[in-house]
C-alpha positions as CSV (number, residue, x, y, z in Angstrom):
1,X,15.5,131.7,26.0
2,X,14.2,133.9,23.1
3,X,11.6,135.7,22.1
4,X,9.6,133.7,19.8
5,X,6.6,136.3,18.9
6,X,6.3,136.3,14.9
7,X,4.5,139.3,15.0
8,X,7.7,141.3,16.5
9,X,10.8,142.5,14.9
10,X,14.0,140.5,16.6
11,X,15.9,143.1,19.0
12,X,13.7,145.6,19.1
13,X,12.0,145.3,22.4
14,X,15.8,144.8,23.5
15,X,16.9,147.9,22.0
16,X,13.6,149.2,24.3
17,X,14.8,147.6,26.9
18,X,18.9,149.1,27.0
19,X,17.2,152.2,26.2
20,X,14.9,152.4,29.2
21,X,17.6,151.1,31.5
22,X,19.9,154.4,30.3
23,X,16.8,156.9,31.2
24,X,16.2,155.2,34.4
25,X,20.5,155.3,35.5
26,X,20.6,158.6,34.2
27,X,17.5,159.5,36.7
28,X,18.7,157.4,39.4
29,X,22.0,158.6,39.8
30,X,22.4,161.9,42.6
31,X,18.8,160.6,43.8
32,X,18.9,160.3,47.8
33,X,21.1,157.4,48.9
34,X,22.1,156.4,45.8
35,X,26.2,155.4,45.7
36,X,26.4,156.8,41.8
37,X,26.9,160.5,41.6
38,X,25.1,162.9,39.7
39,X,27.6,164.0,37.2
40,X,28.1,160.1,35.9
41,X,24.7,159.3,34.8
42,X,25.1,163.1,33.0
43,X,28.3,162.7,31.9
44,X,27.4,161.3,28.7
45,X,23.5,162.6,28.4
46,X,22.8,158.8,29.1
47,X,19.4,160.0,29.8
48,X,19.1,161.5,26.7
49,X,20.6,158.8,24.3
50,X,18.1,156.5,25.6
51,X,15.1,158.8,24.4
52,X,16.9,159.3,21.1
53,X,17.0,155.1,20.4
54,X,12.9,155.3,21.3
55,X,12.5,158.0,18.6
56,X,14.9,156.1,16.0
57,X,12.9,153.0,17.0
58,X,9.6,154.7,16.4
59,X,9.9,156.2,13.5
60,X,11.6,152.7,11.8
61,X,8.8,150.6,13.1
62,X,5.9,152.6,12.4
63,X,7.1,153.8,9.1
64,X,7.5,149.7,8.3
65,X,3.9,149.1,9.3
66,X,2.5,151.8,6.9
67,X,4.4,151.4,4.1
68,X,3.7,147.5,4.4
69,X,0.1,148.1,4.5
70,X,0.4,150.8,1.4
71,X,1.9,148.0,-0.7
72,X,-0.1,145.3,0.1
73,X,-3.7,147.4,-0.2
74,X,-2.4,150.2,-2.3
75,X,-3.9,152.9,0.8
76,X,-3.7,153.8,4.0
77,X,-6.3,153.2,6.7
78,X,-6.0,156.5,9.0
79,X,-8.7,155.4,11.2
80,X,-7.3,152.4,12.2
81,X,-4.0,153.4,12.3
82,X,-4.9,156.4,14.7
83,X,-7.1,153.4,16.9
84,X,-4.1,151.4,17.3
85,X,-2.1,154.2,18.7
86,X,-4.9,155.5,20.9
87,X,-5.5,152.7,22.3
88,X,-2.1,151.6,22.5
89,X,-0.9,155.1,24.4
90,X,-3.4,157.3,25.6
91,X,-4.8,154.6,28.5
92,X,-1.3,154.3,30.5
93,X,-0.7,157.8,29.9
94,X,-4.1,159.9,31.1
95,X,-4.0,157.0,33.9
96,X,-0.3,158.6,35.1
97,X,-1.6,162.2,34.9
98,X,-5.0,161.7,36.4
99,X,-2.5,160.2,39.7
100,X,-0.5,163.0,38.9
101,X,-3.6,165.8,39.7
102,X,-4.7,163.5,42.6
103,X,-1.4,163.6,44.3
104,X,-1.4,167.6,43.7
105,X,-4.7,168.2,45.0
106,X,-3.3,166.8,48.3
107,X,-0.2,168.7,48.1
108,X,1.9,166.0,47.8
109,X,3.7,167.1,44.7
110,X,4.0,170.3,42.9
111,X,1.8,170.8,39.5
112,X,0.8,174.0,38.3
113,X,-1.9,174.6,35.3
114,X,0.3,175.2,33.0
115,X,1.7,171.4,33.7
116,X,-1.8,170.0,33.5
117,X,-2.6,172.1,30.0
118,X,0.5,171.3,28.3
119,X,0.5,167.6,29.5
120,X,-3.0,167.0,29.1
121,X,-2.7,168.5,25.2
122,X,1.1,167.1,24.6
123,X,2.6,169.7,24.0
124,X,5.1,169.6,27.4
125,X,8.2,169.7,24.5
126,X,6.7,173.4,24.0
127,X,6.6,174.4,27.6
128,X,10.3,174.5,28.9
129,X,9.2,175.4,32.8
130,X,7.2,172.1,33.3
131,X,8.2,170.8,36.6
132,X,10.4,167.7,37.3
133,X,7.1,165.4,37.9
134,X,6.5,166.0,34.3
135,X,9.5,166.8,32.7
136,X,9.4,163.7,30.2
137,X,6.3,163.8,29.0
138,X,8.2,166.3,26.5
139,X,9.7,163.2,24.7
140,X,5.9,161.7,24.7
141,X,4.9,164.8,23.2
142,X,7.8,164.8,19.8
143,X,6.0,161.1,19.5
144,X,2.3,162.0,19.6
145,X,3.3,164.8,17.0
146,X,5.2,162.3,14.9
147,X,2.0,160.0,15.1
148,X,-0.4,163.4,14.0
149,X,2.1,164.3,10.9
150,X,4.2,160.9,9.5
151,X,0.9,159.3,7.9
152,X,-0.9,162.3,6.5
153,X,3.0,163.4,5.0
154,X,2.9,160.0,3.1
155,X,-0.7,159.9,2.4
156,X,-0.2,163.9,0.5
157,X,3.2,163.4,-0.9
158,X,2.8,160.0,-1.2
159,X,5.4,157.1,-0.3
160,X,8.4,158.4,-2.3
161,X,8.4,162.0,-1.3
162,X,7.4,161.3,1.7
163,X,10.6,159.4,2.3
164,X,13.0,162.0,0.5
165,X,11.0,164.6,3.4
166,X,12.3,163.0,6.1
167,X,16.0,162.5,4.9
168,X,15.6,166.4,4.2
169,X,14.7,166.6,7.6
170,X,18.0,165.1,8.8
171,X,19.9,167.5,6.7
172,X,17.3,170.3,7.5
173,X,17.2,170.2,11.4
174,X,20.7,170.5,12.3
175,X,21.1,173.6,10.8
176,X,17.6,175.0,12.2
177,X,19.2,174.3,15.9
178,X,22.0,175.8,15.1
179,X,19.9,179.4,13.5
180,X,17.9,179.5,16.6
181,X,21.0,179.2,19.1
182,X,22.8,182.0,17.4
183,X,19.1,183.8,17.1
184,X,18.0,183.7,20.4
185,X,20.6,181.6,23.1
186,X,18.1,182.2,25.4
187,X,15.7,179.1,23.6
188,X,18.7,176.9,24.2
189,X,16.1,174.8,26.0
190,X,13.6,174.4,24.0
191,X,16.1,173.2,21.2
192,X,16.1,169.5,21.1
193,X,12.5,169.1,22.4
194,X,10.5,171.4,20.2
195,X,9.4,169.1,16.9
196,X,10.9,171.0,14.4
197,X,14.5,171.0,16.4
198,X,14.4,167.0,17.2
199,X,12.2,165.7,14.2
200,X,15.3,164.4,12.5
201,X,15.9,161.5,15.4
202,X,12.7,160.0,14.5
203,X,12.8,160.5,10.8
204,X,16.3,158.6,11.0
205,X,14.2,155.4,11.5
206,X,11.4,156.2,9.1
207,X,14.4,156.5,6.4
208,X,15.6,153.2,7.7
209,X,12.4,151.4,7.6
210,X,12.0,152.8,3.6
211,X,15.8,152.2,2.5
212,X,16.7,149.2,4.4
213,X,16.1,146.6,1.3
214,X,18.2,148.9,-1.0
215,X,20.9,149.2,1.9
216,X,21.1,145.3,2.0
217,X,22.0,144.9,-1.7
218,X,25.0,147.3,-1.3
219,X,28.1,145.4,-0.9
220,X,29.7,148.0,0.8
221,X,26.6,148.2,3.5
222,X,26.6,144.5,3.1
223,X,30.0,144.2,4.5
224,X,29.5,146.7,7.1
225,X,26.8,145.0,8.6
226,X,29.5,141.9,9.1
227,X,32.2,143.3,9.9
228,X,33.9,143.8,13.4
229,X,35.1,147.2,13.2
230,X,31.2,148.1,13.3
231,X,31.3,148.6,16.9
232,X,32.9,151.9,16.3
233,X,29.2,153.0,15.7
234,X,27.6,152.8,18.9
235,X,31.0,153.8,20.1
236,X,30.9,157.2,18.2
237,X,27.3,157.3,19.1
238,X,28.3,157.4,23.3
239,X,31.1,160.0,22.2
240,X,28.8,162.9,20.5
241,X,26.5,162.0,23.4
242,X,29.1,163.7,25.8
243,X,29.3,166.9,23.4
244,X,25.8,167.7,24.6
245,X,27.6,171.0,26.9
246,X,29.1,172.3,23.5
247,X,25.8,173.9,22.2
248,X,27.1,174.7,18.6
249,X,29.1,171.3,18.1
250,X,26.0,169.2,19.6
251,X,23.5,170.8,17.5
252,X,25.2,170.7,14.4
253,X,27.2,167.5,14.0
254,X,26.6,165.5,17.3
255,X,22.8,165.1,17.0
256,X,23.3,163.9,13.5
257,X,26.4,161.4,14.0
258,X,24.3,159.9,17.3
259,X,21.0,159.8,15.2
260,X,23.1,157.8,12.3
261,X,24.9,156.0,14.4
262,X,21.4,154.5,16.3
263,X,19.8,154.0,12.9
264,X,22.8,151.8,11.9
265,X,23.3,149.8,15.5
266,X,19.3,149.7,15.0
267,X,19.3,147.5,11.6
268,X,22.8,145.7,12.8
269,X,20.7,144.2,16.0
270,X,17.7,143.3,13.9
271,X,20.1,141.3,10.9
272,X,22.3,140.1,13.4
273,X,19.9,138.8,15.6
274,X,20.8,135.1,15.6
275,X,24.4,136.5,16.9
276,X,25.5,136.8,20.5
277,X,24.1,140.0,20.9
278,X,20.9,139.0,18.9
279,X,20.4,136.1,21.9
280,X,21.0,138.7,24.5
281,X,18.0,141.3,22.9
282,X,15.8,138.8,22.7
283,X,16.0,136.7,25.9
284,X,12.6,136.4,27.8
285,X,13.8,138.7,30.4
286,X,15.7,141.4,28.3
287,X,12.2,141.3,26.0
288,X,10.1,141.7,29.0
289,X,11.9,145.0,30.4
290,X,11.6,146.2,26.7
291,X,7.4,145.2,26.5
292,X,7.4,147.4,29.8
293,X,9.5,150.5,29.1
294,X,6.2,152.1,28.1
295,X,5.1,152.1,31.8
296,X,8.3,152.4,32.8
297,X,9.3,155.3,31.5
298,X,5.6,156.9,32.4
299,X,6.5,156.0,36.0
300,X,10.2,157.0,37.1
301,X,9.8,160.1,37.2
302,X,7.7,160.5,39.9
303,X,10.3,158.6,42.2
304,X,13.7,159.3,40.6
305,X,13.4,163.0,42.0
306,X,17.1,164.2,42.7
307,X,15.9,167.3,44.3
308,X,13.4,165.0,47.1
309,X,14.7,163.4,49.8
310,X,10.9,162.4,51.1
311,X,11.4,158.2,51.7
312,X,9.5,157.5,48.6
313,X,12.4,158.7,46.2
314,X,15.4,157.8,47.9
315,X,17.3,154.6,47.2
316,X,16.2,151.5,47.2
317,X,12.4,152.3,48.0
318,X,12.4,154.3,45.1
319,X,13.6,151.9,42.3
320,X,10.9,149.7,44.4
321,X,8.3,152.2,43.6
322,X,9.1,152.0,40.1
323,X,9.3,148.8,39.3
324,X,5.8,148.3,41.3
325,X,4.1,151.0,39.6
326,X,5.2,150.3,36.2
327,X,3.9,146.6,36.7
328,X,0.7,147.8,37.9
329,X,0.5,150.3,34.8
330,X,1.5,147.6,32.8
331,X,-1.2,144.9,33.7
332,X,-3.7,146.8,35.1
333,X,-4.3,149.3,32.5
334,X,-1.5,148.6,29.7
335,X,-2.9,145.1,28.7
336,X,-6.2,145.4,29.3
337,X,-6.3,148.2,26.7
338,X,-4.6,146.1,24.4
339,X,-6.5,143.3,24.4
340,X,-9.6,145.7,23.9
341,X,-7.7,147.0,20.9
342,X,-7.3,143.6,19.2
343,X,-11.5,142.7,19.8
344,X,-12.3,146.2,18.5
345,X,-9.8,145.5,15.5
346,X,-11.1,142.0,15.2
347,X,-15.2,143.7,14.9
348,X,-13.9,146.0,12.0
349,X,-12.0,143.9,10.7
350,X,-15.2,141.2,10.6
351,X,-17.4,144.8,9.6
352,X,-15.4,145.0,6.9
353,X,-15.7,141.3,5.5
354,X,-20.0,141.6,6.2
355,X,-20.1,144.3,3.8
356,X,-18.2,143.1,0.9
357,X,-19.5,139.9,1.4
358,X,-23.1,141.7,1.3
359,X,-21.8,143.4,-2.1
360,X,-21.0,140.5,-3.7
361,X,-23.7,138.7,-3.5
362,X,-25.9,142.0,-4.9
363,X,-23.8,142.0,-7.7
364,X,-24.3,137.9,-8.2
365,X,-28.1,138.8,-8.3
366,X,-28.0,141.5,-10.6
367,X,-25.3,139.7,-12.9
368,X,-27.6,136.6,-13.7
369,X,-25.2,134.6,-15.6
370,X,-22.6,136.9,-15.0
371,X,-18.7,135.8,-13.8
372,X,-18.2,135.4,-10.3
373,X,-17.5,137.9,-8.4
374,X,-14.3,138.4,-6.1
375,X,-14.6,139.2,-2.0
376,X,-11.4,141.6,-0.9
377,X,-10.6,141.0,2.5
378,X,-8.0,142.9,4.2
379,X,-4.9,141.4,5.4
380,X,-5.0,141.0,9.1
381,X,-3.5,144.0,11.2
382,X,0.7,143.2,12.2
383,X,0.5,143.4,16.1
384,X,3.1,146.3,17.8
């Protein structure tokens, strides 16, 4: 069974899908009871890799809806744009936290101020002390920044430049890591979280998202797309993953081989998505984890604690607790907010149509005689 949804790109929500299943591995493994060892789910950052395919995936999809809607109406609407993605994140999110700040004011879990602030604000990927219980809201925080910066970049510079900005970034932020390792070692944690020192995994996708139609009428692309010997690329991609304990070789070439690499297996999955692999991304169930990974990935950390061994978070209660939560998330609050998204869409959207309907017909009066005048109606809103 496939997903049959024309309003989502094919493999995606698969790719969202392997992706979350790496974080929630990586997280499992060394947690109480579990047979996997620590150092395996470590081994090759899996963790890690699996944020990096969000970001790529990000940055490709929202940089397709935006540049669709600035050919099609020749703008931008910032207002709906930042609706969609309040609407889309913020519910879920402040819904984790506010359980979070519950479950600390009965001393149940450990959250200082400084958690709440820097959670509360995004801006976690700033704050390397954050405890464990919100230790991956740091990755939440690159994308809310992403959200803040990618439209008005392409709204000031306009389309074009906008795209040649973010390739520069993927030149640009390699050798940033790099400066601020040999400046200061002692920020070794805060590179790879803090915007400036990650911004290049996202901006792999927006790149992808502007260049892909000009990739696809390159032969040699063309053929690399079909051929066998493209599995080397995800391949590579789980190799420079395993670099990440070499500071100076991970922050200057295996960061940028990975983030290439995902781009590349990204577009491969969504051409080849009639293949083999295609019809494993988009079966019902693989699509269904993927629709989820949002609450998901909200949700394990609170029970995939490797330092706990309170019932809750040792194996299998605690892959329980996540799937369970994350369900909850997901239809209690995740849906609900989307559906009010779509009727709050559907009102401007209708606003919108009033008004130049109203407009036309002024004009009609005023023009006795006059040609008929045209109505512009926006196209309707692609669903993500």
């Amino acid at each position: 069974m496939t997903n049959n949804n024309p309003n989502r790109i094919a493999s995606l929500d698969g790719l969202r899908a392997i992706s979350i299943a790496l974080v929630v591995f990586s997280h499992l493994s060394g947690t109480n009871g579990f047979i996997v060892p620590e150092w395996i789910g470590r081994y090759f950052e899996l963790g890690g890799l699996g944020v990096r395919v969000f970001f790529a995936i990000s940055g490709f999809l929202i940089t397709r809806l935006l540049l669709d809607e600035i050919r099609e109406t020749g703008g931008m609407r910032l207002d709906r744009f930042y609706l969609r993605r309040t609407l889309r994140i913020f519910p879920p999110y402040y819904a984790f936290l506010l359980v979070l700040i519950a479950l600390a004011a009965m001393d149940l879990i450990q959250l200082d101020p400084r958690d709440r602030i820097h959670a509360l604000t995004y801006t976690s990927n700033y704050y390397s002390g954050r405890s464990w219980n919100i230790g991956h809201t740091w990755s939440l925080s690159v994308e809310e920044q992403f959200y803040l910066l990618w439209p008005a970049l392409l709204i000031l510079a306009g389309m074009r430049r906008g795209l040649w900005a973010a390739a520069a970034l993927i030149v640009i932020c390699p050798l940033l890591r790099v400066y601020l390792w040999h400046l200061s070692p002692s920020v070794e944690t805060g590179i790879g979280e803090r915007f400036e020192t990650i911004a290049d995994s996202i901006a792999v996708g927006c790149v992808l998202a502007g260049a892909r139609d000009w990739l696809h009428t390159r032969r040699p692309y063309q053929l690399l797309m079909r051929s066998k010997l493209f599995i080397a690329a995800p391949l590579a991609v789980l190799l420079a993953s395993s670099l990440y304990d070499r500071p100076r070789i991970n922050f200057l070439f295996a960061f940028t081989i990975m983030n290439i690499g995902i781009a590349a297996s990204i577009d491969w999955c969504v051409t080849n998505s009639e293949g083999r692999v295609g019809r494993f991304l988009n079966a019902k169930p693989i699509v269904f984890v993927g629709v989820m990974s949002y609450s998901i990935y909200l949700w394990q950390q609170l029970f995939l604690n490797r330092n706990s061994t309170a019932l809750l978070t040792s194996f299998p209660l605690n892959i329980i607790m996540v799937i369970v939560a994350a369900l909850a998330s997901y239809y209690l609050i995740e849906r609900p907010s989307l559906r009010a998204r779509r009727r709050l869409e559907n009102r401007i959207v209708e606003s919108a149509v009033q008004k130049g309907l109203q407009v036309d017909c002024a004009m009609e009066t005023q023009a006795a005689g006059g040609a008929e005048q045209s109505v512009f109606v926006e196209p309707p809103i692609p669903a993500e």
